[in-house]
C-alpha positions as CSV (number, residue, x, y, z in Angstrom):
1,X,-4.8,76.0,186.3
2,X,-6.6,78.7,184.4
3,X,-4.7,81.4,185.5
4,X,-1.2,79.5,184.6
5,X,-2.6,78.8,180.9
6,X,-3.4,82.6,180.4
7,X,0.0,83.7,182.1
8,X,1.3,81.6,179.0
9,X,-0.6,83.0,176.1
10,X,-0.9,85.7,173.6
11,X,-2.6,88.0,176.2
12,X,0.3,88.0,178.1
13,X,2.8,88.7,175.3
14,X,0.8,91.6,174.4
15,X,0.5,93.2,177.7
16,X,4.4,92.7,177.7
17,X,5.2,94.2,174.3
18,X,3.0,97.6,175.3
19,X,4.8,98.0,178.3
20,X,8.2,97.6,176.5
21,X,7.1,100.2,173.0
22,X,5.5,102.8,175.5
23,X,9.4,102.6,177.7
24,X,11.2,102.8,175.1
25,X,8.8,105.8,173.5
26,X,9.0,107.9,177.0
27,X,13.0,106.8,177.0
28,X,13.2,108.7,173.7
29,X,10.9,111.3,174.9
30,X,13.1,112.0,178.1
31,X,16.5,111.7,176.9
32,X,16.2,114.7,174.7
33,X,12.9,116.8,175.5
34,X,12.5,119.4,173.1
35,X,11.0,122.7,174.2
36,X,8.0,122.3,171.5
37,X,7.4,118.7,173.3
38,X,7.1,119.7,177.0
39,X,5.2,123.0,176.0
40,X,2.5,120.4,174.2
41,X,2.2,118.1,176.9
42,X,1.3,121.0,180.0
43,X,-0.2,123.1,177.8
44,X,-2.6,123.3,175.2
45,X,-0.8,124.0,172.0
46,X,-1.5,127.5,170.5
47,X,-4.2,127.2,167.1
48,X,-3.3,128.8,164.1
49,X,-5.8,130.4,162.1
50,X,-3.8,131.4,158.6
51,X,-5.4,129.1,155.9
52,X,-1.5,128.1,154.6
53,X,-0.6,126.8,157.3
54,X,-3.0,124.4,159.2
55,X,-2.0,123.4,162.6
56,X,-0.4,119.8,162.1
57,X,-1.1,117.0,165.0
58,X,0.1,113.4,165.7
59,X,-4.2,112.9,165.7
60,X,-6.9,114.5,165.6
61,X,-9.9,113.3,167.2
62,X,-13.4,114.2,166.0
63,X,-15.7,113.9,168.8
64,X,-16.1,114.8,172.0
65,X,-18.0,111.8,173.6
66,X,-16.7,108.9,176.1
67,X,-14.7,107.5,172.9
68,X,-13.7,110.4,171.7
69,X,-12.4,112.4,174.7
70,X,-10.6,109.0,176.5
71,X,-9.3,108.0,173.4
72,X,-7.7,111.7,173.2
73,X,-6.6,111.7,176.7
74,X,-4.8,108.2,176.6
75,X,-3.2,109.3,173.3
76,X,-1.8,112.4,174.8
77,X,-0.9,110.6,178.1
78,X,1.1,109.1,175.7
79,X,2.8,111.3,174.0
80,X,1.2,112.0,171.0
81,X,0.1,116.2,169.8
82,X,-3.6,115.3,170.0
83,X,-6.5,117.9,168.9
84,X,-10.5,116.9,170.1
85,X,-12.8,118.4,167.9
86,X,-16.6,118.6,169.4
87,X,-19.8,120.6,168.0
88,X,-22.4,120.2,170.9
89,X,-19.9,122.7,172.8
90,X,-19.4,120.5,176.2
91,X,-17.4,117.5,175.8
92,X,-19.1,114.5,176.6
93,X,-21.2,113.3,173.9
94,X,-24.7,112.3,174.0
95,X,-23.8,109.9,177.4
96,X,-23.1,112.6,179.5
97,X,-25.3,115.7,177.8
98,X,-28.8,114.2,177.5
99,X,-28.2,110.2,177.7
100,X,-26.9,107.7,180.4
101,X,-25.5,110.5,183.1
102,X,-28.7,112.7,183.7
103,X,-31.1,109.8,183.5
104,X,-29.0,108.0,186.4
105,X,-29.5,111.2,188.5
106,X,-33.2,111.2,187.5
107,X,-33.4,107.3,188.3
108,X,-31.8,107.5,191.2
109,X,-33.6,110.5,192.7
110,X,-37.2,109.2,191.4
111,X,-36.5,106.5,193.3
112,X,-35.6,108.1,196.7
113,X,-38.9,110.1,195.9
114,X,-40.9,106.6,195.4
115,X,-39.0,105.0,198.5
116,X,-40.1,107.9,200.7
117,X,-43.7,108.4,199.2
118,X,-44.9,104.2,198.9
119,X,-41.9,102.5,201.1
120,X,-40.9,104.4,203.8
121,X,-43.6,103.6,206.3
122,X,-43.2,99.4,206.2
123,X,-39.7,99.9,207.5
124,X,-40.7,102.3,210.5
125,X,-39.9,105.8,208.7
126,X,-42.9,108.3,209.2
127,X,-41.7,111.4,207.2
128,X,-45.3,113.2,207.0
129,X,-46.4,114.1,203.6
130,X,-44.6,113.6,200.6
131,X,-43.9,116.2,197.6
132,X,-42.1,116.2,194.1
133,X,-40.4,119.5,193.4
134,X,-39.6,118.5,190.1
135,X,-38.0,121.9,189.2
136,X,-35.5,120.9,191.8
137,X,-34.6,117.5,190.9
138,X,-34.3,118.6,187.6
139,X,-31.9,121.3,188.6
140,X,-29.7,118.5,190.6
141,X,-30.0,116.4,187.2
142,X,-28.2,119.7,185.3
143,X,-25.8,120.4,188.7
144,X,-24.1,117.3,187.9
145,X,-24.2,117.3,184.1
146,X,-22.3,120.7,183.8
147,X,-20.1,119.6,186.9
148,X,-18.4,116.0,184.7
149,X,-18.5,118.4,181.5
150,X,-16.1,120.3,183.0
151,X,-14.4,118.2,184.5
152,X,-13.5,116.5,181.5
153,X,-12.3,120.1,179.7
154,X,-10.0,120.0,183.1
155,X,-8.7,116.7,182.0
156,X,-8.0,117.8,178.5
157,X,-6.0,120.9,180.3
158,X,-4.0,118.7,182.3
159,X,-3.0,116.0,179.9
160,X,-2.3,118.9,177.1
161,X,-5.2,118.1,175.0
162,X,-5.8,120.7,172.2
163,X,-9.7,121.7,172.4
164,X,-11.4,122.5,169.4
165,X,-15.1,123.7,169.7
166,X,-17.0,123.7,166.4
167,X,-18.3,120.9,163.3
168,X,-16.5,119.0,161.7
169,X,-15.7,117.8,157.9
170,X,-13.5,115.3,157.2
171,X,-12.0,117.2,154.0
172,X,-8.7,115.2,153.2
173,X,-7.5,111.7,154.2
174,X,-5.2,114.0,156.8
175,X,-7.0,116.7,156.9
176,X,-10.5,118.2,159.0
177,X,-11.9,121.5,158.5
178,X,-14.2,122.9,161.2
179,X,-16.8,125.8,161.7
180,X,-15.9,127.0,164.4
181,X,-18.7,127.6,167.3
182,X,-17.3,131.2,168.0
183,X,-17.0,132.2,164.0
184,X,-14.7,131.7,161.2
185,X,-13.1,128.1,160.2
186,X,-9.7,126.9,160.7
187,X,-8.0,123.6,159.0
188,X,-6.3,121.1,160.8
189,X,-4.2,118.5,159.6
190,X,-2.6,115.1,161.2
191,X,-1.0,112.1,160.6
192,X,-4.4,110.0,161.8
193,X,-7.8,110.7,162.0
194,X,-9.8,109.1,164.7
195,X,-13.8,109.4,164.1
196,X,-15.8,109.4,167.2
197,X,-19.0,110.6,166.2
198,X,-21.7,108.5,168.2
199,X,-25.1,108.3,167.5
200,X,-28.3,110.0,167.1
201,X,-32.2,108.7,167.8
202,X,-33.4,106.9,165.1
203,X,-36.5,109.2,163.5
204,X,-40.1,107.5,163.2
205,X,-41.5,107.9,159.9
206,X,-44.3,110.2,159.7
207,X,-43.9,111.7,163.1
208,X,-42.3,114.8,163.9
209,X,-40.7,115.4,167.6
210,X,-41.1,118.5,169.5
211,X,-39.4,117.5,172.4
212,X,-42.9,118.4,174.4
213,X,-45.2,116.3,173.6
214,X,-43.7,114.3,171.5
215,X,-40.1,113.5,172.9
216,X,-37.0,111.6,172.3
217,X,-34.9,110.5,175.2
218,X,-33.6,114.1,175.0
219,X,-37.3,115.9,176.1
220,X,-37.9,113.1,178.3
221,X,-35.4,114.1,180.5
222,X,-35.9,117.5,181.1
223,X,-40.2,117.8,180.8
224,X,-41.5,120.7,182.6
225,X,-44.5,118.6,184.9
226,X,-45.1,114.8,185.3
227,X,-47.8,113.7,182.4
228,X,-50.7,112.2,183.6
229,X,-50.3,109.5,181.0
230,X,-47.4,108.3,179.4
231,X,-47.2,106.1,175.8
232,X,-43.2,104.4,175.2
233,X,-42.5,103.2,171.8
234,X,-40.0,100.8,172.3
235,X,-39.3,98.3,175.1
236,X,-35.6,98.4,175.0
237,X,-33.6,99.6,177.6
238,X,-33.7,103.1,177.4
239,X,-37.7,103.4,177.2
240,X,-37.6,101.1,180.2
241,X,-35.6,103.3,182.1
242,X,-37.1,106.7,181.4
243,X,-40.8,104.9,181.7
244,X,-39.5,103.8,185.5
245,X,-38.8,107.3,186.4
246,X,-42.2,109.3,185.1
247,X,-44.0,105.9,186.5
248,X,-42.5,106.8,190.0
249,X,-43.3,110.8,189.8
250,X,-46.7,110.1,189.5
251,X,-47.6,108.8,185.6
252,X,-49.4,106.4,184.3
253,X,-47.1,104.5,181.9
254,X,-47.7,102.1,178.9
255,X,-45.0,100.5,177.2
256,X,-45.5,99.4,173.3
257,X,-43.3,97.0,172.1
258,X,-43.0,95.1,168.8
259,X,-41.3,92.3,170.0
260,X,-42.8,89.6,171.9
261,X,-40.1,90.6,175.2
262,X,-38.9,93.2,177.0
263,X,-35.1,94.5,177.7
264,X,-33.8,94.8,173.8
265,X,-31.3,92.5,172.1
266,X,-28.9,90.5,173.8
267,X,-31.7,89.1,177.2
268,X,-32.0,86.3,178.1
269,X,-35.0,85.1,177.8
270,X,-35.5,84.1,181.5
271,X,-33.9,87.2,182.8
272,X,-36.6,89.3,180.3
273,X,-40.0,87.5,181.5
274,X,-38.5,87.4,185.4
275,X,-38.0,91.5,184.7
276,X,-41.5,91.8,182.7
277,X,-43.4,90.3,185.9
278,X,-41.3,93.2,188.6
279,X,-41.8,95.9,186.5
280,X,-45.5,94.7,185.9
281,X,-46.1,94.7,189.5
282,X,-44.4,98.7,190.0
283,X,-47.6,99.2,187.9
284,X,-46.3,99.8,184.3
285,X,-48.6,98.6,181.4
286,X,-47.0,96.7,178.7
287,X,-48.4,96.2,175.1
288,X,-45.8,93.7,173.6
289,X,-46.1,92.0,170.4
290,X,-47.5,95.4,169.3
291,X,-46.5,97.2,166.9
292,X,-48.0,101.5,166.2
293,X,-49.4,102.6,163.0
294,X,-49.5,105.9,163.9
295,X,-49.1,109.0,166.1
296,X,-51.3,112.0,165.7
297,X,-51.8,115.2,167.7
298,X,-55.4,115.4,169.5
299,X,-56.3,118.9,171.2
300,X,-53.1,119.1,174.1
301,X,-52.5,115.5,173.6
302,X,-51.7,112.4,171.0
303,X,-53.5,109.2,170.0
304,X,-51.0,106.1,169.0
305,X,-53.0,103.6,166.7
306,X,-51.8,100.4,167.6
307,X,-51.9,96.7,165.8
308,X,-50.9,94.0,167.4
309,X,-48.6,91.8,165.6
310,X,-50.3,87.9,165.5
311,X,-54.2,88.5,164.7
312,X,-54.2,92.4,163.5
313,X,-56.1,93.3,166.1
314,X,-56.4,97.4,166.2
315,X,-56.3,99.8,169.4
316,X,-56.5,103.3,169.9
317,X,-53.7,104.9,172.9
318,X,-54.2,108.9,174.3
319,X,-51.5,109.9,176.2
320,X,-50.4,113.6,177.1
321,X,-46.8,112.7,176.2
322,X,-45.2,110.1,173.7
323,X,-42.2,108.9,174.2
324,X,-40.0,107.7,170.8
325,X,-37.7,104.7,171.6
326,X,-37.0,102.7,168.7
327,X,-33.4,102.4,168.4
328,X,-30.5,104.9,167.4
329,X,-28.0,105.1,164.2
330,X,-25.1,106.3,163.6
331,X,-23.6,110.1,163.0
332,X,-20.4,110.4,160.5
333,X,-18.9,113.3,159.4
334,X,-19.5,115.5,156.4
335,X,-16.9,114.5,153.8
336,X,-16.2,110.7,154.7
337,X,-17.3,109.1,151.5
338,X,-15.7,111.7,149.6
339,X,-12.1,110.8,150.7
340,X,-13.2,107.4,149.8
341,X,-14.1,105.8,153.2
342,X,-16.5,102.9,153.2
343,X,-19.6,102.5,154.9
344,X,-22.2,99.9,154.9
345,X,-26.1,100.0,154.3
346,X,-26.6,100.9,157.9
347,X,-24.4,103.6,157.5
348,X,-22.4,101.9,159.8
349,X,-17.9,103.0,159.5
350,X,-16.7,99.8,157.9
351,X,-13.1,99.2,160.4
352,X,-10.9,96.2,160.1
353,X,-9.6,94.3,164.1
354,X,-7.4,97.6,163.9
355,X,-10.5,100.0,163.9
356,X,-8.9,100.8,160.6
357,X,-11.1,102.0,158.0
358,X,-10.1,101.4,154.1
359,X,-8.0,104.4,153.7
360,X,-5.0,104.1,155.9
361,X,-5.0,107.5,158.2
362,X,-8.7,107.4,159.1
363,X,-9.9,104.9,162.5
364,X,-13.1,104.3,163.7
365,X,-14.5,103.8,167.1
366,X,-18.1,103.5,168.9
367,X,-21.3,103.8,167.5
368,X,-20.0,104.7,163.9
369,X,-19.0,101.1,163.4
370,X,-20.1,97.2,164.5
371,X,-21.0,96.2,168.3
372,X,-23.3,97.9,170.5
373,X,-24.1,101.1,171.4
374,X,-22.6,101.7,174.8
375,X,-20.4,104.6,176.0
376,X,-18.0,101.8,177.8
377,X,-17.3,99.8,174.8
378,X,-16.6,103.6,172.9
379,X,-14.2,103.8,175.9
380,X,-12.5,100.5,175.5
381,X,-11.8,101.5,171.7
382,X,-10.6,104.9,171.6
383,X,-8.1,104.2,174.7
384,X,-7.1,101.2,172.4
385,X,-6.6,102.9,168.9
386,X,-4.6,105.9,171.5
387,X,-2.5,103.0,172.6
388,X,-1.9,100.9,168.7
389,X,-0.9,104.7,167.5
390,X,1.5,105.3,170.2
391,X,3.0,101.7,170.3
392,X,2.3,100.2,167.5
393,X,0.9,96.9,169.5
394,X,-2.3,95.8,168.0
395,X,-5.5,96.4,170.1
396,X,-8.1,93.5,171.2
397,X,-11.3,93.6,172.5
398,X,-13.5,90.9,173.4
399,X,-17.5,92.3,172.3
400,X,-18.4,88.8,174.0
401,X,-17.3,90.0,177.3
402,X,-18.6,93.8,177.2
403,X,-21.0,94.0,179.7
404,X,-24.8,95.1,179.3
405,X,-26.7,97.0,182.4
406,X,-30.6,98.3,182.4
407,X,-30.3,101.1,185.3
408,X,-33.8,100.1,186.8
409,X,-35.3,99.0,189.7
410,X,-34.5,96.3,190.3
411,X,-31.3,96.6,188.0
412,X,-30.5,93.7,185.3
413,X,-27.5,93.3,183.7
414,X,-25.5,90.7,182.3
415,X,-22.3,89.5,180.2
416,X,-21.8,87.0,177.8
417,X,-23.7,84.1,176.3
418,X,-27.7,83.6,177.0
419,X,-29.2,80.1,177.1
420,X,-30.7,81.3,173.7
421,X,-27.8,81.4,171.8
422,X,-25.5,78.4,173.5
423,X,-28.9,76.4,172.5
424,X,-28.1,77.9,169.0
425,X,-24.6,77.3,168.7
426,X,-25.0,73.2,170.2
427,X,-23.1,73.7,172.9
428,X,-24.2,71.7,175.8
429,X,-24.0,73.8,179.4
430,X,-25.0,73.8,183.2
431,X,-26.9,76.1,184.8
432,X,-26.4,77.4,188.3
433,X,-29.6,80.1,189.3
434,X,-29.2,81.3,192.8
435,X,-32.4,83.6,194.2
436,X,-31.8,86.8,196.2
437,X,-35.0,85.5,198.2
438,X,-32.0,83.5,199.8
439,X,-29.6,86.1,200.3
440,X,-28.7,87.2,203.5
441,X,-27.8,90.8,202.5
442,X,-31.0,91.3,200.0
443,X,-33.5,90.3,203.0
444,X,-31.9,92.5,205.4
445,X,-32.8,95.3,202.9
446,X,-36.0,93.9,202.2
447,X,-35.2,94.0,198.4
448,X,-35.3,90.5,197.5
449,X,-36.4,90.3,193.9
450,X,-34.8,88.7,191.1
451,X,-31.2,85.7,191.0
452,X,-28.1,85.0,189.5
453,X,-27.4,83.3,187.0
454,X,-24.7,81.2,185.5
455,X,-24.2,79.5,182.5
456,X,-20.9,77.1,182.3
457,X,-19.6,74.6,179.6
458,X,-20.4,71.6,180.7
459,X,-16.7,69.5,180.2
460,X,-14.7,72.6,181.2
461,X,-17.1,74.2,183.7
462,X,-15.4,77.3,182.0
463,X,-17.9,80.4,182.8
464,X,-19.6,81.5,179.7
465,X,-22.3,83.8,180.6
466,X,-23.7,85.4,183.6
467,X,-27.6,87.3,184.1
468,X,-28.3,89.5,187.4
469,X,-31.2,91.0,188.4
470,X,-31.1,93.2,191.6
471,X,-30.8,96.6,193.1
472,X,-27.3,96.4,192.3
473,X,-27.3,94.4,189.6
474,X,-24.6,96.9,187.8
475,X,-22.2,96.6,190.0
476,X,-22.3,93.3,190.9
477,X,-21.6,92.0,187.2
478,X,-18.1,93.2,186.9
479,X,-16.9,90.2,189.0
480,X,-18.2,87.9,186.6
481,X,-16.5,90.3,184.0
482,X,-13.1,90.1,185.1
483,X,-13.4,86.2,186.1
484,X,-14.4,85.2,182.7
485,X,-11.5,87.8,180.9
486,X,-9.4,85.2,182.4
487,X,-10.8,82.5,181.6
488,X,-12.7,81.6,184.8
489,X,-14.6,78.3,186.1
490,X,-17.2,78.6,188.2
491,X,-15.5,76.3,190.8
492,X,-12.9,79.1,190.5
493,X,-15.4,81.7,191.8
494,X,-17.0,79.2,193.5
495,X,-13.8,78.6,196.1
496,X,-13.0,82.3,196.3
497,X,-14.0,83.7,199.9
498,X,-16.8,86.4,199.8
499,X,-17.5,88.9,202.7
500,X,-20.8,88.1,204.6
501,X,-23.3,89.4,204.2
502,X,-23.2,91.0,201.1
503,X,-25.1,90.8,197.6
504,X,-22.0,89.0,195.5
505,X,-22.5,85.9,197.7
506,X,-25.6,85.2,195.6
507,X,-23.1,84.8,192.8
508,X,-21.1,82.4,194.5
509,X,-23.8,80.4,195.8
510,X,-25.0,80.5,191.8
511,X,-21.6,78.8,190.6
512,X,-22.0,76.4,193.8
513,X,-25.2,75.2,192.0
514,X,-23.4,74.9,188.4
515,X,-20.4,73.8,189.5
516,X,-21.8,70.6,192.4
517,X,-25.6,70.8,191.6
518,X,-25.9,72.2,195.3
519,X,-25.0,75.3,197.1
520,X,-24.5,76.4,200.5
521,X,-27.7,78.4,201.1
522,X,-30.4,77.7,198.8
């Protein structure tokens, strides 16, 4: 029944009216193909340097990062003379450079390295003594870094994407002039402008980063030895994962937090305390409902002055390395206010449902403007802005059903609504929580910590938000993802057949449980 209603509906009229503007714009493309045309699409086009006469594109793309360099692939995939403009000098954006792709590799190989050192043994592996060589893992962590870089200045070869290294300045409503990295400027001028500028850690007041001893997300992944003792400011999900990998090479690891939970906005509250307790148990410290008053250089180290938030109390921290997690904000362009575009107090890209800003030629996608910060919901945007410029078809999103992953161990990630807010919004809902203590698959593995849960309407039994913690807690949500795009009930998922024995059966058993009160196996 679901899936006849959404056959029906707007979604579907949509999909249909892309697929018949992008035929008839390759019909138009391929009946008469102009020299100029195919040139643009195999090759790059050639830049011109002469100050009269600006290289003009279909779009123009400043911004190298997931939204920037998708959104300038789809657009030339479809057809559009695209340009990607991108200071750091390797396209990828904070996500790929020093943000979500090295710490996977340094999560995933701290891991192996805690497995082998405190694990191994229980399950009958006797390896002799363990040792870090942290040069090398760090060298692995660079290895695959420089390896996706490129492969993404491959893609922009490929697809005909016009590569632009240097900064920046939005200096006319169609027009962006850049330094360029290897000298000299040049002036480029399009129909549209795309901004795609990301973000950049938000600054502490009255501290000053070195990257040593005093690091952002950027130091902490590339420090040259494992600090004996470790401070995090910030319990979010990025402090959390960098704390889990020094906490498994060896330091000891305190995490302050402000707020009274772990896991940043958008937990649920179950899902945070059920987390709090595993990583508690790994052996890192928390100080929640804490907030610092200060961080000052002692000798080779630092002292954090701590208060905590409900009776004042004061507290002193040493640590050899501090690690600043308090949030980011976002990065625009030089000359964006002065061709009149709006932003608000948080400096945030002010963008209409057609990432439009207030001057006509100029879009908006990913950490510049509202939602969260994530590299996949940049993705999502630019693609769709590519796509509204080639077609003309409006773009949609739904922020409710972008999906949220912390990349520890155990993993926890999660999409749509938490108890917390359906409480909040009155809507009444039943609640399906199946443990991976009773999964087949998760005991086999002896990795057995943390459930799924599901949270339904309670007259429709229509799936409105699901919570995972588990080893593969990041893979496992996009299931729930793609049920609940269309509109999914939990008897829905709860009749589909799942392979045995395997991890996703915890999430049927979970909408077993919401959907009859009982499941199969718990």
């Amino acid at each position: 029944r679901v899936w006849i209603t959404w056959l029906c509906g707007a979604s579907s009229r949509q999909m249909f009216a892309l697929t018949a503007a992008r035929a008839a714009r390759l019909t138009r493309t391929t009946a008469c193909p102009p020299t100029s045309a195919v040139a643009r699409v195999l090759i790059p086009a050639a830049r011109s340097f002469a100050a009269d006469a600006p290289e003009k594109f279909d779009l123009i793309i400043v911004g190298g990062g997931p939204g920037g360099y998708a959104g300038a692939i789809k657009a030339a995939q479809m057809g559009l003379k695209t340009a990607c403009v991108e200071k750091r000098g390797a396209l990828g954006g904070t996500c790929l450079n020093v943000g979500c792709i090295p710490s996977k590799s340094l999560l995933n190989n701290s891991h192996l390295y805690h497995m082998a050192k405190k694990d191994f043994a229980a399950r009958g592996i006797e390896v002799g003594e363990v040792k870090l060589n942290l040069e090398k893992m760090m060298a692995e962590k660079d290895k695959s870094v420089k390896g996706l870089t490129g492969g993404i200045e491959m893609l922009f070869k490929k697809n005909g994407v016009t590569y632009v290294k240097g900064a920046a300045a939005v200096s006319g409503v169609n027009e962006v002039s850049v330094d360029l990295m290897g000298g000299g400027s040049q002036k480029m001028i399009a129909d549209k402008i795309m901004l795609a500028t990301g973000s950049e850690v938000t600054p502490f007041p009255g501290v000053t980063v070195d990257e040593e001893t005093i690091v952002t997300s950027t130091g902490a992944l590339s420090l040259k030895s494992v600090p004996k003792k470790m401070v995090v400011i910030g319990g979010g999900v990025i402090g959390l994962e960098l704390g889990s990998v020094w906490e498994r090479l060896g330091a000891e690891v305190t995490v302050v937090e402000f707020q009274s939970f772990i896991g940043g906005a958008g937990i649920d509250s179950e899902v945070s305390k059920n987390f709090l307790a595993v990583l508690k148990k790994q052996g890192i410290k928390f100080k929640l409902g804490t907030k610092v008053t200060g961080v000052t250089r002692s000798g080779p180290g630092v002292v954090i002055g701590t208060e905590a938030v409900g009776d004042g109390a004061k507290e002193e921290l040493d640590a050899d390395v501090v690690l600043m997690c308090i949030g980011r904000r976002p990065v625009t362009p030089p000359g964006l206010t002065d061709v009149g575009v709006k932003v608000n107090e948080r400096g945030q890209v002010l963008v209409d449902h057609n990432f439009q800003t207030n001057v006509p030629s100029i879009h908006a996608i990913g950490d510049i403007i509202h939602g969260p910060m994530l590299a996949h919901k940049a993705e999502d945007e630019g693609c769709l802005v590519a796509e509204m410029l080639a077609t003309g078809v409006e773009p949609h999103l739904d922020y409710n059903l972008v999906p949220s992953v912390v990349y520890t161990h155990p993993e926890v990630a999660w999409v749509g609504k938490t108890e917390e807010q359906l409480k909040a919004d009155g809507v009444d809902f039943t609640k399906g929580k199946f443990p991976f203590a009773a999964n087949s698959r998760a005991k086999t593995v002896n990795d057995t910590d943390g459930f799924v849960k599901v949270l339904t309407d309670k007259a429709t039994d229509k799936l409105l938000g699901v919570h995972i913690i588990n080893a593969q807690a990041g893979e496992l949500i996009h299931e729930a993802c793609l049920a609940m795009e269309y509109g999914a009930s939990s008897e829905d998922m709860a009749r589909v057949c799942h392979a045995h024995p395997t991890l996703t059966e915890a999430l049927k058993g979970a909408c077993q449980l919401a959907t009859y009160g009982k499941a199969i196996n718990c």
